[in-house]
C-alpha positions in Angstrom: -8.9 -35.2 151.1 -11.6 -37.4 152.7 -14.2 -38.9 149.9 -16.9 -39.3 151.5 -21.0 -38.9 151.2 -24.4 -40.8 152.3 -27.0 -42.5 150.1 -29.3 -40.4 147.7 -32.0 -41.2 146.5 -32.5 -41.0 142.2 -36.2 -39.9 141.9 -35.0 -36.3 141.1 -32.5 -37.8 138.2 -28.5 -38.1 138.6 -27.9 -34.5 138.1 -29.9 -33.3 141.3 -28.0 -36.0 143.2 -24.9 -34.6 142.5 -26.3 -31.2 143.4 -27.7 -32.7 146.8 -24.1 -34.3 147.5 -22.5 -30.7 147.0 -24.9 -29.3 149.3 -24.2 -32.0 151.9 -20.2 -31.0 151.3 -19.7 -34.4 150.1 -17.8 -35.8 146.9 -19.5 -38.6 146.4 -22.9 -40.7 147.1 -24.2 -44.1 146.6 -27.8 -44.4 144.6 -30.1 -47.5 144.4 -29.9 -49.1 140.5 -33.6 -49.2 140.8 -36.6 -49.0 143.5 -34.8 -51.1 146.4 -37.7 -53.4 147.1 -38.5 -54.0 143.6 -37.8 -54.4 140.6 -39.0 -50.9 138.4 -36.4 -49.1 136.5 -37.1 -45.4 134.5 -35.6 -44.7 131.0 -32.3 -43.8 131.3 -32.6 -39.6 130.5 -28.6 -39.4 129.4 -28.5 -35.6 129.2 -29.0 -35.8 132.8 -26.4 -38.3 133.4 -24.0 -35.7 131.2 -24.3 -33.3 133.5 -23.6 -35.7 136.7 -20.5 -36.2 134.7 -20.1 -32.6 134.1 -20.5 -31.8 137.6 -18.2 -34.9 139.3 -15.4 -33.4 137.0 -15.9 -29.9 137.6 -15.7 -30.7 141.6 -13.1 -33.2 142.8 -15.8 -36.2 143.1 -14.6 -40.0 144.2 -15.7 -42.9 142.7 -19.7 -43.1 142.9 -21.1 -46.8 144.8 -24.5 -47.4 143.4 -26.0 -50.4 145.4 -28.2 -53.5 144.3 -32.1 -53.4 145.0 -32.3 -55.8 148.5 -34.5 -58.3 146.7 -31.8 -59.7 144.5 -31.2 -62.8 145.8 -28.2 -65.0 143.1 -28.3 -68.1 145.8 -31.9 -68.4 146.3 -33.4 -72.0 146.5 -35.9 -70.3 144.2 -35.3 -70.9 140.4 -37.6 -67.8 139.3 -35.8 -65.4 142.3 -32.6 -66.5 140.7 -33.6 -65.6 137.2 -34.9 -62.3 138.2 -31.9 -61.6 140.0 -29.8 -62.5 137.0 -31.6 -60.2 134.4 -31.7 -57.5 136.6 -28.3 -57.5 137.2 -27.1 -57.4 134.2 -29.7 -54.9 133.1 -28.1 -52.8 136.0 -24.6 -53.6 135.2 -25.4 -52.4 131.2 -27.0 -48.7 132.7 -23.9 -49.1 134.8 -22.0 -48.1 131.7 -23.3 -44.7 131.2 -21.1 -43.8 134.2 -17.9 -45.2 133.4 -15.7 -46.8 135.9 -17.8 -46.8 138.3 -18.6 -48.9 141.5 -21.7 -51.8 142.1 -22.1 -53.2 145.4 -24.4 -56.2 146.3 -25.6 -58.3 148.8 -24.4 -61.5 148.0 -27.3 -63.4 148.8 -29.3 -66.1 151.0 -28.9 -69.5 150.5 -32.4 -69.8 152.4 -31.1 -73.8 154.0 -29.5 -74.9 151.1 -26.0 -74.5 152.8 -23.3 -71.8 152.4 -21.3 -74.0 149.9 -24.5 -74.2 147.5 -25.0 -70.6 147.9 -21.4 -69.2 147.0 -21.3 -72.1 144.4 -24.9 -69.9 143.3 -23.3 -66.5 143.7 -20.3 -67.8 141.7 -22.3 -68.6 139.0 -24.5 -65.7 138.5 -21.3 -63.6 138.7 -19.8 -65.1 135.7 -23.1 -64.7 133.5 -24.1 -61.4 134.4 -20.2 -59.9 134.1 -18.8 -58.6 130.8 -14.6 -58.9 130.3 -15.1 -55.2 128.8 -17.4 -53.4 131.4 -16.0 -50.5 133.1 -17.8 -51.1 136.3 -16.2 -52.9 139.1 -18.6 -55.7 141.0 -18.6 -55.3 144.8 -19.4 -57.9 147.5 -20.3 -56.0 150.6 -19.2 -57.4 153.4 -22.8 -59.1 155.4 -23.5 -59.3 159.1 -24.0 -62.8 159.4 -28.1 -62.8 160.1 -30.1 -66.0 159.1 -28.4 -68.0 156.5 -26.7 -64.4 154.7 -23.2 -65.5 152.6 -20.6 -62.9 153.1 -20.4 -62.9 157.0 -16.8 -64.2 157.0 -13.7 -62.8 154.6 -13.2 -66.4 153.3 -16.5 -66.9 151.7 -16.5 -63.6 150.0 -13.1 -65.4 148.9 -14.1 -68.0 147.8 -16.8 -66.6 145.5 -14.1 -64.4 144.0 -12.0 -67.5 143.5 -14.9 -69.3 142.0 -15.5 -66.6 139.2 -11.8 -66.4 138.3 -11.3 -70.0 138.0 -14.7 -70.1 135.7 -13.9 -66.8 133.5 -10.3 -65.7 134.2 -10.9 -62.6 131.8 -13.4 -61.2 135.2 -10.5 -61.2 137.5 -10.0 -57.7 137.8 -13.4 -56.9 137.8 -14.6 -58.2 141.7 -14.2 -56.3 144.4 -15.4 -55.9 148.1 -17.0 -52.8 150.4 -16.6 -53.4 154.0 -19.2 -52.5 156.2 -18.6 -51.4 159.4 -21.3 -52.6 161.2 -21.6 -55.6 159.0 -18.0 -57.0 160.2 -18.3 -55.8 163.9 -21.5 -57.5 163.8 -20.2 -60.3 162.1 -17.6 -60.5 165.1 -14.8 -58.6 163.4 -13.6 -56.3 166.3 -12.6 -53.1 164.6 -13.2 -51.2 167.9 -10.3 -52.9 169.1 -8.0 -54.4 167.0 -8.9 -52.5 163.6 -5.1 -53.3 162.1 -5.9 -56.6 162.6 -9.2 -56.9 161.3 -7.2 -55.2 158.1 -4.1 -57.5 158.1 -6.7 -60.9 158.6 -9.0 -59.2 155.2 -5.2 -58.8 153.4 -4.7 -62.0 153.9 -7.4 -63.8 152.9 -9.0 -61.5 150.2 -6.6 -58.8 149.5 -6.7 -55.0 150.4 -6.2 -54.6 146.3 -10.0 -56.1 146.4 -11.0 -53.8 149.0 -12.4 -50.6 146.9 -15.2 -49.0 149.2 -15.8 -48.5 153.0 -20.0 -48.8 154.1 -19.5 -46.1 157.2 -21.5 -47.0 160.3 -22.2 -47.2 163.6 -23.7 -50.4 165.0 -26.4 -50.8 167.8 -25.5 -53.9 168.6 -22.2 -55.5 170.2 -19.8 -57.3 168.5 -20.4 -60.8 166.8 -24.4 -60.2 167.6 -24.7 -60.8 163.6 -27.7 -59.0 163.5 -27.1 -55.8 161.3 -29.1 -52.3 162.6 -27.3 -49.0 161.6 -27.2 -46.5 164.2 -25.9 -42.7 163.6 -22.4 -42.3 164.0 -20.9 -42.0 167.5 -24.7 -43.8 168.7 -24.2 -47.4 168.6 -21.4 -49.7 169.7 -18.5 -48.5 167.4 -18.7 -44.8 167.9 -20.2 -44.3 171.7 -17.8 -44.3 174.6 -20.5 -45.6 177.3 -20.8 -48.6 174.8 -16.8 -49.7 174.7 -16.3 -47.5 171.4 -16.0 -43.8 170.7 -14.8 -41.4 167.9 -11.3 -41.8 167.9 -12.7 -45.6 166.6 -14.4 -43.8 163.4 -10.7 -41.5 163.2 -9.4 -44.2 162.9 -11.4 -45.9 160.2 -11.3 -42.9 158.1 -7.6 -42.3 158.5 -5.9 -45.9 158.3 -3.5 -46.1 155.2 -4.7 -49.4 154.0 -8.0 -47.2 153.2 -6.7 -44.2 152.1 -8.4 -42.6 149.2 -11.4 -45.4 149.4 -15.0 -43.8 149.0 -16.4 -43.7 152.6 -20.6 -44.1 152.0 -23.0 -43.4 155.5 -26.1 -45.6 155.5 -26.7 -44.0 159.1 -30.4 -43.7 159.9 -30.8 -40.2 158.9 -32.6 -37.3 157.0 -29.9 -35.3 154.6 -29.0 -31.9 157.4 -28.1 -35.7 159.1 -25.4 -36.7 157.3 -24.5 -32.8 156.5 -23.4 -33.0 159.9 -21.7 -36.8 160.0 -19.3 -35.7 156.9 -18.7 -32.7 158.4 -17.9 -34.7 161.7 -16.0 -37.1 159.6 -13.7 -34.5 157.8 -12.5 -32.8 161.1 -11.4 -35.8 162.5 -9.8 -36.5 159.7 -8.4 -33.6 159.3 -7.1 -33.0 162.6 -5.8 -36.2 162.4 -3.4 -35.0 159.1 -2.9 -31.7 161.3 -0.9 -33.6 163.7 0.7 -36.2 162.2 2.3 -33.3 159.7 3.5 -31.5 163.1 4.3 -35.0 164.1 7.1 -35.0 161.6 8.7 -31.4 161.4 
């Protein structure tokens, strides 16, 4: 079955969330660690986060993705934007814990004109101070769509930073992980319209699909290799229209490719919640008409 869901927002507590997500049919969501242009953070209520528990058990849920607030920044050239980004990390990573074995997925940063090799060396860094050998939480780079001076935009350099941490701490080596974007890698000039299994095969061999633990799902308005990340609803924008070279058997194909089977699919379309009702519900017909004929495929 196809685990997928959209972005929900906490204010109403991590118990309404999971109520939200059953509404939309999904089984599972992604959630902001905190206000995602700042840094506030409420109490942690844990009877509520019991009964998220309660209800993920009770219902078949995937593995939840909360995301990073968009002002952490671990490669600034700023000393005090790198030390807030450190503390509230690992702040994050500790609340992280109440939800066991869980995902957390982050930009990895800017370096701002300091270079990409300063700012992976940066990310690097930060990862092995803010990372605990016995936290249950996995650490996600998302994949980035190259705009300005973002690091991420290729598969080496979110290699590279994984390399970096498990030569530093070799107990964190199981604890780093990627989510792939798709319009971050199209835009990034990663032609999944085209050549998805390639795409795949290049990300096996320079990161590892055992690293790849989360799929971003969406559509892109802009072409391939633009680098300049803007979601559009699915089947809108480049990847899922057919007047614009892409279409839905693109997005099938996404959600039905072995190497991501059983990955938790997140939409960060543009949106209101009867939205993305209708894009998982999209989402799981294709996919399951795509299991419909591949089982008469073999009889």
């Amino acid at each position: 079955m196809l685990t997928i869901g959209c972005h929900l927002s906490v204010a109403q507590g991590f118990a309404a969330m999971g109520r939200t997500a059953l509404s939309l049919e999904a089984n599972t969501f992604a959630f902001f660690t905190r206000n995602p242009r700042g840094g506030s953070v409420r109490a942690l209520d844990e009877d509520d986060v019991a009964k998220l528990r309660r209800l993920m058990d009770e219902n078949g849920f995937g593995k939840l993705v909360a995301h990073a607030p968009y002002t952490y920044n671990l490669c600034s050239a700023k000393e005090r934007a790198r030390a807030f980004a450190l503390e509230a990390m690992a702040e994050d990573l500790r609340r992280m814990e109440a939800l066991p074995g869980m995902y957390y997925n982050f930009h990895p940063g800017a370096h701002v004109g300091q270079g990409a090799e300063r700012g992976i060396e940066l990310i690097a860094c930060g990862l092995c101070q803010v990372m605990e050998p016995d936290q249950t939480t996995r650490v996600l780079l998302e994949t980035m769509a190259g705009k300005g001076t973002e690091v991420g935009r290729t598969f080496e350099e979110l290699a590279v930073i994984i390399a970096r941490v498990e030569e530093a701490r070799p107990e964190l080596a199981g604890l780093l992980g990627v989510c792939l974007d798709t319009c971050h890698v199209s835009d990034a000039g990663y032609d999944i319209v085209h050549d998805l299994d390639g795409v795949l095969e290049t990300f096996d061999e320079v990161v590892g699909l055992d690293r790849l633990c989360a799929v971003h799902l969406n559509d892109s308005l802009n072409p391939c290799g633009a680098h300049k990340d803007r979601h559009a609803r699915l089947g809108e924008g480049y990847l899922g229209s057919e007047e614009l070279g892409g279409g839905w058997d693109v997005l099938r194909a996404v959600v039905t490719h072995p190497a991501l089977a059983g990955l938790p699919f997140i939409l960060e379309t543009p949106n209101e919640l009867d939205g993305y009702a209708r894009e998982i519900a999209t989402m799981r017909g294709l996919a399951d008409r795509a299991e419909t004929r591949a089982a008469e495929g073999t009889r």
